[in-house]
C-alpha positions, 0 to 999 in steps of 0.5 A: 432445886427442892422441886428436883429433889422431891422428884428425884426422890419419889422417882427413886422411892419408885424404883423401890418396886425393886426391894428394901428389905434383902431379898433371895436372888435366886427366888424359885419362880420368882412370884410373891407365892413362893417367897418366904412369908417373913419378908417385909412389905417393901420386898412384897411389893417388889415380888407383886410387881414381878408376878403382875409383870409375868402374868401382864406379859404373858412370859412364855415357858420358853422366855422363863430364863431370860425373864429370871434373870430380868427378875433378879435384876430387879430384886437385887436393885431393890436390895440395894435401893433399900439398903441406902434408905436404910441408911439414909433413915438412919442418919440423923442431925446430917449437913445439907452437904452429907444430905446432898451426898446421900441424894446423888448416891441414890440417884447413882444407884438408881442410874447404875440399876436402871442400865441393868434393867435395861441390859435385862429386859433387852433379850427378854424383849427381843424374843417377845411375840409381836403381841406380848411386845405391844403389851410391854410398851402398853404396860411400861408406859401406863404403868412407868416401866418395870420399877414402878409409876413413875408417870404418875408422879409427873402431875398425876396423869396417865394410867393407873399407877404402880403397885404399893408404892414406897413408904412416904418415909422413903420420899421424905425430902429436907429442905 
């Protein structure tokens, strides 16, 4: 069971390449250049991984609308994974029943904003050039997919892994 949540909660700490901080949906290009200087480290590495995603991808001008809406999928995924570690930072002297609670919270979140993503990237997809699909499937696989490394927290093998993870903070897991 601590074995699950540990991984429960670096999978999640992952999808944190969404945001903790709030980040603006409607970001002009959608690229850590023209986001505002205040933002947290967090809420960066949300916006470096969706440059990295854009330019790995080779998003065409004509895919520039569905990918927005993919980018803002995962920024307000982000925004809402933050908050709950917020949240769950603050809380302090919690019972191992509220410790639970708050786990299946997040892994609801993280459920709920995955199948978003999934609806997001569906046409973005569909309208890739056979060679844009098979960098996808080449960058989601090395890379653990658009939230992030997952793969590489499953021992540690597979490609280079995600962009500044989460803080350990984030992953902290009671026993």
């Amino acid at each position: 069971m601590k074995k699950a949540l540990a991984l429960l909660a670096c999978s999640v700490a992952m999808s944190g390449a969404f945001a903790q901080a709030s980040a603006p949906a409607a970001a002009p290009s959608g690229t850590a250049a023209s986001a505002p200087a205040a933002k947290s480290g967090h809420e960066r590495n949300v916006e470096d991984r969706i440059a990295y995603l854009h330019s790995q991808l080779k998003i065409t001008p004509e895919q520039e609308s569905q990918w927005k809406a993919f980018a803002d999928v995962m920024r307000g995924n982000g925004q809402t994974m933050g908050e709950l570690f917020k949240e769950r930072r603050a809380a302090t002297n919690v019972s191992a029943l509220d410790d639970m609670k708050q786990y299946a919270t997040i892994a609801q979140a993280h459920a709920d904003g995955m199948k978003k993503l999934v609806d997001a990237f569906d046409p973005l997809y569909n309208s890739f050039s056979p060679e844009q699909k098979k960098l996808a499937d080449t960058t989601f696989r090395r890379d653990g997919g658009a939230e992030g490394g997952h793969r590489h927290h499953r021992g540690g093998k597979g490609g280079k892994a995600a962009p500044a993870p989460a803080p350990a903070s984030d992953a902290t897991v009671k026993p």
